[in-house]
N, C-alpha and C positions, 0 to 999 in steps of 0.2 A: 495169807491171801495177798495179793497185788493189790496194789493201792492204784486208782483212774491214772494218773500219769504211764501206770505201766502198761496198760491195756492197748491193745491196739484200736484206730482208730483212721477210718476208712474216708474218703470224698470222694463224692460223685458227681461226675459234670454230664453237660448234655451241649452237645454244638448246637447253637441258635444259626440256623440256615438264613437268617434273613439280613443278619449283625455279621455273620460269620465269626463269632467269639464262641466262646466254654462259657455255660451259664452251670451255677453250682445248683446242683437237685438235690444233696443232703449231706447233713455228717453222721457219718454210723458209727456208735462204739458198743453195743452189744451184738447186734444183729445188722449183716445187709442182707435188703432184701429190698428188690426192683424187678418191674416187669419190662421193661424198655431197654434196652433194644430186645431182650429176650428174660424170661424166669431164673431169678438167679435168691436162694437164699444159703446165708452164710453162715452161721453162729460164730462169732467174732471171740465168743470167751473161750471159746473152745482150741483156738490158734495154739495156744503156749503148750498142747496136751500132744500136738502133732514130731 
């Protein structure tokens, strides 16, 4: 089995309309999964099987 360094590993931003910057909404290493801007779930361990 892969050891965490080999895993992938996903960040998610969100543009702050008031800053106008990227604000970070999370780090995902097994799972993403976000409703914003729309439904999105990923299984992240699942990548290396593709």
């Amino acid at each position: 089995m892969a050891g965490e360094q080999d895993r992938p590993t996903v960040v998610t931003y969100e543009r702050d309309p008031v800053n106008k910057t990227c604000v970070s909404t999370g780090v995902h290493h097994d799972r993403l999964k976000r409703s914003a801007p729309y439904d999105i779930d990923i299984d992240l361990t699942e990548l290396d099987r593709l």
